[in-house]
TIMARGU-611138 format. One line per 5 residues: for each residue x negated, y negated, z negated of N, C-alpha, C. Coordinates in nm, 2 decimals. Each point is the difference from the previous one (the first is absolute). Layout:
<rs>
X Y Z X Y Z X Y Z | ...
</rs>
This chain:
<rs>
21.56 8.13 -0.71 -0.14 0.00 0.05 -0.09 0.11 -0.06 | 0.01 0.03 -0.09 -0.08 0.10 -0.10 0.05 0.14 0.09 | 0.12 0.06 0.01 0.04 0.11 0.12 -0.12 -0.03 0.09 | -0.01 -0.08 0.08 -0.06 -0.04 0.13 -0.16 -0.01 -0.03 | -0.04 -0.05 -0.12 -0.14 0.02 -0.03 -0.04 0.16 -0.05
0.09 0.06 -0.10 -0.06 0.18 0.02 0.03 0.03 0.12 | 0.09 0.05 0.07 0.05 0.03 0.17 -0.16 -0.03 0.08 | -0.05 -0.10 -0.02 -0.16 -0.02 0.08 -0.09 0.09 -0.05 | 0.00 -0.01 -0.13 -0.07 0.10 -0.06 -0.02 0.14 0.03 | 0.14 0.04 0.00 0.03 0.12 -0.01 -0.01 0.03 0.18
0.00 -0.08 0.09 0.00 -0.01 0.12 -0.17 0.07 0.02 | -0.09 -0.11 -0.02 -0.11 0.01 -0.03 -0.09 0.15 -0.03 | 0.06 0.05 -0.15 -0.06 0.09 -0.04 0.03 0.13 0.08 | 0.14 0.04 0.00 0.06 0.08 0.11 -0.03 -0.01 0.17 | -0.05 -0.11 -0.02 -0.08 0.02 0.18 -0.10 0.05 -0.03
-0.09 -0.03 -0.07 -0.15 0.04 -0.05 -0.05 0.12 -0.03 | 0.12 0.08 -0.10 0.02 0.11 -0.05 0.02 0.07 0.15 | 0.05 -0.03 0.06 0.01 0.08 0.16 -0.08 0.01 0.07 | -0.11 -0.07 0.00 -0.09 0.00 0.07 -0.12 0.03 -0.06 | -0.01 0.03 -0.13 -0.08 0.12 -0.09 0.05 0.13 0.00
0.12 0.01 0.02 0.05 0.14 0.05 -0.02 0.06 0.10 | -0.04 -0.10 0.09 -0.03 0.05 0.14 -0.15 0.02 -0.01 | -0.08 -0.04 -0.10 -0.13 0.05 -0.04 -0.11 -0.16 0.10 | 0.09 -0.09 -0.02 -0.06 -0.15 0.07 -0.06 -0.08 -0.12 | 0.06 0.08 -0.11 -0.05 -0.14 -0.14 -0.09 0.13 -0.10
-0.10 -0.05 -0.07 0.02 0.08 -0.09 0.01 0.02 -0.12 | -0.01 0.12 -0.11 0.07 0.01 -0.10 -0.01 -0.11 -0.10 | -0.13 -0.02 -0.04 -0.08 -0.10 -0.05 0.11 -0.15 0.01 | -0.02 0.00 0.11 0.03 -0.17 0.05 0.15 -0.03 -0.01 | 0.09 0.13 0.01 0.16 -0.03 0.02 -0.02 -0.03 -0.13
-0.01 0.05 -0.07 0.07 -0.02 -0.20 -0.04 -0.19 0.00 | -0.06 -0.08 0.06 -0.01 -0.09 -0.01 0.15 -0.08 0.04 | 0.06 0.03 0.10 0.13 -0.10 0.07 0.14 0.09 -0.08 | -0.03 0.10 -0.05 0.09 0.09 -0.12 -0.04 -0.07 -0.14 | -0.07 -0.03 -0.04 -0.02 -0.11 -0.12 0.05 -0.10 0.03
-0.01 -0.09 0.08 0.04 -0.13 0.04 0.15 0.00 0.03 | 0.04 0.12 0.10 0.18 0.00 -0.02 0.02 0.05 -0.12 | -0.05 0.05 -0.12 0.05 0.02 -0.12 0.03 -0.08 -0.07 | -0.10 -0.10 -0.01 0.02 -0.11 -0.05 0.09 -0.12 0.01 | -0.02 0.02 0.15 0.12 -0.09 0.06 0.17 0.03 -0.03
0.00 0.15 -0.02 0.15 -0.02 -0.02 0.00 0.04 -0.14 | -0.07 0.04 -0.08 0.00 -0.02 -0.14 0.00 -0.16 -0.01 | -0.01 -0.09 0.05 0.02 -0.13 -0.05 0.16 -0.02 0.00 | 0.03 0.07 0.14 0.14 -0.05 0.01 0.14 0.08 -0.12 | -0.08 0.13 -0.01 0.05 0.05 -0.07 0.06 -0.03 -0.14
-0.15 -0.11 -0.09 -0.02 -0.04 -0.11 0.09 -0.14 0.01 | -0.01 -0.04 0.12 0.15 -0.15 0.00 0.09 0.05 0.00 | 0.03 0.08 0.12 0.18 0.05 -0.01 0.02 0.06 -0.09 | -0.10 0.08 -0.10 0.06 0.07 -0.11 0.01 -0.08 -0.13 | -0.10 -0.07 0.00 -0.01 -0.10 -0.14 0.02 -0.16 0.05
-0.01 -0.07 0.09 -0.02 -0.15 0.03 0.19 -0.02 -0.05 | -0.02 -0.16 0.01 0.10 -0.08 -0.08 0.10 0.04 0.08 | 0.06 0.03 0.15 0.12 0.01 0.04 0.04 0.18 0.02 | -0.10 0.09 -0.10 0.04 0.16 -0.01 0.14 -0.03 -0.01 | 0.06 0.13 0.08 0.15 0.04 -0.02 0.04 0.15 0.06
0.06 0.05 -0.03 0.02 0.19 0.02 -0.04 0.00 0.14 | 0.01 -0.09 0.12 -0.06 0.03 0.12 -0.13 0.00 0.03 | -0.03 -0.14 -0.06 -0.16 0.02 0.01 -0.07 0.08 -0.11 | 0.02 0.08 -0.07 -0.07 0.08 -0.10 0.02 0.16 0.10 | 0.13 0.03 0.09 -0.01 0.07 0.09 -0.09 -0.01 0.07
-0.03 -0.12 0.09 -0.06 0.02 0.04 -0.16 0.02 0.01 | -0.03 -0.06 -0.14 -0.11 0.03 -0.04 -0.05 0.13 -0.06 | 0.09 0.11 -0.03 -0.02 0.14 -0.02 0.00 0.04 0.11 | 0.03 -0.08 0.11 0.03 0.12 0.14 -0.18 -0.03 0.05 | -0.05 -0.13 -0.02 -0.08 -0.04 0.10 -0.17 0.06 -0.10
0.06 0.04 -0.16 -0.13 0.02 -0.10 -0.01 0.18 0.12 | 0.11 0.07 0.07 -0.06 0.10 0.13 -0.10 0.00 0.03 | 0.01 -0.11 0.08 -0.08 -0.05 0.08 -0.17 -0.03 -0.09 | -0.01 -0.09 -0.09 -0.09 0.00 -0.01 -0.06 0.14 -0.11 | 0.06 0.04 -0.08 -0.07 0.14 -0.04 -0.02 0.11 0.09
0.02 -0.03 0.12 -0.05 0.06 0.14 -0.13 -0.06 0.02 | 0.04 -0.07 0.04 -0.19 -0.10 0.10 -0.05 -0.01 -0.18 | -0.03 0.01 -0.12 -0.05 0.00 -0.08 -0.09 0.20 0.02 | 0.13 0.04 -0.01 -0.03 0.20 0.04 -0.08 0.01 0.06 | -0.01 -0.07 0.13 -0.07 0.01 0.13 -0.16 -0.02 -0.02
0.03 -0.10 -0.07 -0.14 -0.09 -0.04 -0.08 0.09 -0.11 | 0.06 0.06 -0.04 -0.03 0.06 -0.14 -0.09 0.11 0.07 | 0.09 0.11 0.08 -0.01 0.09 0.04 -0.13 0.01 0.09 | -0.06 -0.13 0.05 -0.13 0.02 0.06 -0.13 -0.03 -0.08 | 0.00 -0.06 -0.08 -0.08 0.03 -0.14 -0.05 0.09 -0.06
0.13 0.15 -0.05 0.02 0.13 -0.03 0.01 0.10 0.03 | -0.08 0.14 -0.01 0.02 0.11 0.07 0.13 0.05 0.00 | 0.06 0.00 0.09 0.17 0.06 -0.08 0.05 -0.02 0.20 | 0.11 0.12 -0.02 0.05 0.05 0.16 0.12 -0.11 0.04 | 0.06 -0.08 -0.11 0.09 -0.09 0.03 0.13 0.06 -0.02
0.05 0.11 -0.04 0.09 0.07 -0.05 0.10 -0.08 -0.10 | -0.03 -0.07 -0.06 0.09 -0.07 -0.10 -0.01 -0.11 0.10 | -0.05 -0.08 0.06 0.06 -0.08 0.03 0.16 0.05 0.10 | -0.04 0.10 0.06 0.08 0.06 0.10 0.13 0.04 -0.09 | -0.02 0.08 -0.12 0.17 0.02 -0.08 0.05 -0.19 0.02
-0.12 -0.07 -0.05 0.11 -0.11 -0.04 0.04 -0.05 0.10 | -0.07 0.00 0.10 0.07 -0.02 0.15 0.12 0.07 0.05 | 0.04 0.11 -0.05 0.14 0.06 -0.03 0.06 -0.05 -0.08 | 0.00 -0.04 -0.11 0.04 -0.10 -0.09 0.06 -0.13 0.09 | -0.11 -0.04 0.04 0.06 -0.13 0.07 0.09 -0.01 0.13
-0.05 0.17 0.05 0.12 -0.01 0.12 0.12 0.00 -0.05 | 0.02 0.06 -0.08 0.18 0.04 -0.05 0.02 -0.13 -0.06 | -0.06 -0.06 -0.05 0.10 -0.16 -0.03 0.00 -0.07 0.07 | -0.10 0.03 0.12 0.08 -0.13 0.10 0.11 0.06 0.07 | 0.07 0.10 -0.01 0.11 0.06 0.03 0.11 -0.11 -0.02
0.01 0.04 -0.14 0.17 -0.13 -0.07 -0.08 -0.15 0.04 | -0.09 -0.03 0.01 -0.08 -0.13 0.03 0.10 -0.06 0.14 | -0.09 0.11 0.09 0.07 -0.02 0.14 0.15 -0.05 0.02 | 0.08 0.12 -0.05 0.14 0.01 -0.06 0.07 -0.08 -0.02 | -0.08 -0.05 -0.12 0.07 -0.12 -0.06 -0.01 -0.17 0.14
-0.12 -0.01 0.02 -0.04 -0.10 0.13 0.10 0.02 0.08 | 0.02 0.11 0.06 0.08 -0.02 0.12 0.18 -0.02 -0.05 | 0.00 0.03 -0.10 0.14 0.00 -0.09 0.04 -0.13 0.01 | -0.16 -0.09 -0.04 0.10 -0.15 -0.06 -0.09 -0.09 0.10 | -0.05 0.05 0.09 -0.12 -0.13 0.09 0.14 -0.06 0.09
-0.04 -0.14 -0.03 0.08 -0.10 0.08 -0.12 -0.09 0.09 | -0.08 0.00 -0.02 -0.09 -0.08 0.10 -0.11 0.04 0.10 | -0.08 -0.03 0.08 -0.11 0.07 0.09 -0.12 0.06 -0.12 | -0.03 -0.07 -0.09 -0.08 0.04 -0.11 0.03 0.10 -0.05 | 0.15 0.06 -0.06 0.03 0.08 -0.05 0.03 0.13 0.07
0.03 -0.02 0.15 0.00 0.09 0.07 -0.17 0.10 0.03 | -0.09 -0.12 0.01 -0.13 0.05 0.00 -0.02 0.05 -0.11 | 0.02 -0.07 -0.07 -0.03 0.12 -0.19 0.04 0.10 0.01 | 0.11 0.05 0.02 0.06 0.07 -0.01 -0.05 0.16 0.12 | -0.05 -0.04 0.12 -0.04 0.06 0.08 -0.20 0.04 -0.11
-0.06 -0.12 -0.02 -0.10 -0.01 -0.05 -0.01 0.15 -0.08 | 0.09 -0.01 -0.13 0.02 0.11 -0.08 -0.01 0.12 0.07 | 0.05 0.07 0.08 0.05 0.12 0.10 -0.19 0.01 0.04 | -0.05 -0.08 0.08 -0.13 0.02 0.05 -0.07 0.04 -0.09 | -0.02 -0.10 -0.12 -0.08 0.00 -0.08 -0.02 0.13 -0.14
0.20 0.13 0.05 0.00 0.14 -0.07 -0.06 0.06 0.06 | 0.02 -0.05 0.13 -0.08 0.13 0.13 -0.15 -0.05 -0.07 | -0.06 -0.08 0.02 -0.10 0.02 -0.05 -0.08 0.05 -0.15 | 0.07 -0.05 -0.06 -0.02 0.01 -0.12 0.02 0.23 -0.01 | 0.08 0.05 0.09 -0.01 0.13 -0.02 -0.07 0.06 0.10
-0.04 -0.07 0.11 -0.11 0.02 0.10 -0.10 0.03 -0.11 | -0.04 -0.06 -0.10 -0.13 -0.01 -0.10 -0.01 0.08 -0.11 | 0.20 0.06 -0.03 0.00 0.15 -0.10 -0.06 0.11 0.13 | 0.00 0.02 0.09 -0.02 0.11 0.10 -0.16 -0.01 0.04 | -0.01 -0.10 0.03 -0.18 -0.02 0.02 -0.09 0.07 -0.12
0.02 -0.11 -0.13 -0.04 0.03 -0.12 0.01 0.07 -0.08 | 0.15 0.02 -0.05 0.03 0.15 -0.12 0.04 0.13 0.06 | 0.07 -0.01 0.12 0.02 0.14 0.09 -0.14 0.02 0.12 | -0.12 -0.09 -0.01 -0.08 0.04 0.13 0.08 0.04 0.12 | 0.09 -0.08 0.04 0.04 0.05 0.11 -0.07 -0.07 0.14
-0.05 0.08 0.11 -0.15 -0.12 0.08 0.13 -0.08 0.09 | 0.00 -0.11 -0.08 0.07 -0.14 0.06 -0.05 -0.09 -0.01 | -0.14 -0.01 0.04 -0.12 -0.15 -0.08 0.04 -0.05 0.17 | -0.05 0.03 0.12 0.06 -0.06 0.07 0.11 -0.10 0.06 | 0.12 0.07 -0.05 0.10 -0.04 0.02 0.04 -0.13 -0.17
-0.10 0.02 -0.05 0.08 -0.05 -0.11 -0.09 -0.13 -0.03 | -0.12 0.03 0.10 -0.05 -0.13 0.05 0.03 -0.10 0.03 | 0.09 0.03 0.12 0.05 -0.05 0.09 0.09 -0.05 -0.03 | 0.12 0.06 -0.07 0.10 -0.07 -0.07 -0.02 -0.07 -0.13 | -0.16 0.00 -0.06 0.02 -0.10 -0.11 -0.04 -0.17 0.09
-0.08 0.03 0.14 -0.02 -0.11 0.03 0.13 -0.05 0.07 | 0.11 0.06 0.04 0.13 -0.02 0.07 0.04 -0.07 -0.12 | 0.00 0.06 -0.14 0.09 -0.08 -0.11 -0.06 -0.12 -0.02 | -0.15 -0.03 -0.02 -0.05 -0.11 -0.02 0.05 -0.09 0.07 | -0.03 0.02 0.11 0.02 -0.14 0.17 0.17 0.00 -0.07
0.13 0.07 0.03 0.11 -0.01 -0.04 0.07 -0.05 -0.09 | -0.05 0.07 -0.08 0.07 -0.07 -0.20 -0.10 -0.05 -0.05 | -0.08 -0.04 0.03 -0.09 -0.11 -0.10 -0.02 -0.08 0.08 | -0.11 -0.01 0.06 -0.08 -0.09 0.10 0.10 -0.15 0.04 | 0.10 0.09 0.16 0.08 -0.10 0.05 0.15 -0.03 -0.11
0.03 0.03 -0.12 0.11 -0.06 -0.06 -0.08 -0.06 -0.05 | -0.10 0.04 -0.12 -0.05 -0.11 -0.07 -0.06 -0.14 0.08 | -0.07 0.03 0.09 -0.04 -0.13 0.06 0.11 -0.10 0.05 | 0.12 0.07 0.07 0.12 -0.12 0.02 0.06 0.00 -0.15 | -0.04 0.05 -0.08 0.09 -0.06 -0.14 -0.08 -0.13 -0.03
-0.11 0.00 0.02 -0.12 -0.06 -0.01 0.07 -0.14 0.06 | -0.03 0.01 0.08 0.03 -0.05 0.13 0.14 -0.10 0.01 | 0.09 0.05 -0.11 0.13 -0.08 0.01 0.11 0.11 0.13 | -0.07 0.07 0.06 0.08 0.01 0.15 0.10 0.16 -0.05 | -0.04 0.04 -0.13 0.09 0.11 -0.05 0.09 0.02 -0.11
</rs>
């Protein structure tokens, strides 16, 4: 259930974030739903990493998902501060290259419809994650397109998995 409750989150903020990219939200007001998904998966983070049933998977995956929120924490940061978003963009290189063996490893050992989705999840979520080293640390002009695909990742890997995790139906 905790998967399925960040997955909404991260659903959430990644739609949002797209539609401030497309210049629909603004600066000011996004860092608001980028605080709230920070928070949100820094909770999950702090169970799977520290709560009573921690074990080498869930501490995995609570380093994979503390990504995610020292991102939407970045984000949030970064509209507060004069600064071009350049670091956030290396670490978004940073984060593409480890969802590489991430991916990897998912499609290696997924036995179920969830694991196959993870596993797919990971792959989207490099493309993006280095859609955002090219926007931000290389200026390369892909705000458009990178728009568009962060609201494609949202609706996709957050939004509708988390809500049928939610839901019982995934």
């Amino acid at each position: 259930m905790l998967l399925g409750f960040g997955l909404l989150y991260v659903g959430a903020v990644l739609f949002l974030n797209g539609l401030w990219l497309h210049g629909k939200i603004e600066d000011r007001e996004i860092a608001f739903i980028n605080i709230v998904a920070g928070f949100a998966t820094l909770g999950v983070v702090i169970y799977w990493a520290f709560g009573p049933g921690a074990t080498l998977g869930s501490i995995k995956g609570a380093a994979l998902t503390l990504l995610f929120t020292a991102t939407y924490f970045w984000v949030a940061y970064n509209r507060f501060v004069a600064v071009d978003g350049r670091g956030l963009g290396w670490f978004s290189l940073f984060v593409a290259i480890t969802t590489v063996p991430v991916a990897l490893g998912g499609f290696a050992t997924m036995q179920t419809t969830l694991d196959t989705w993870m596993a797919i999840n990971w792959v989207i979520w490099g493309v993006l994650w280095f859609m955002y080293f090219l926007l931000l640390a290389l200026k390369k002009p892909i705000l458009g397109a990178t728009a568009s695909f962060t609201l494609f990742t949202g609706i996709v890997t957050g939004w509708i998995p988390g809500y049928l995790i939610l839901d019982g139906r995934l």
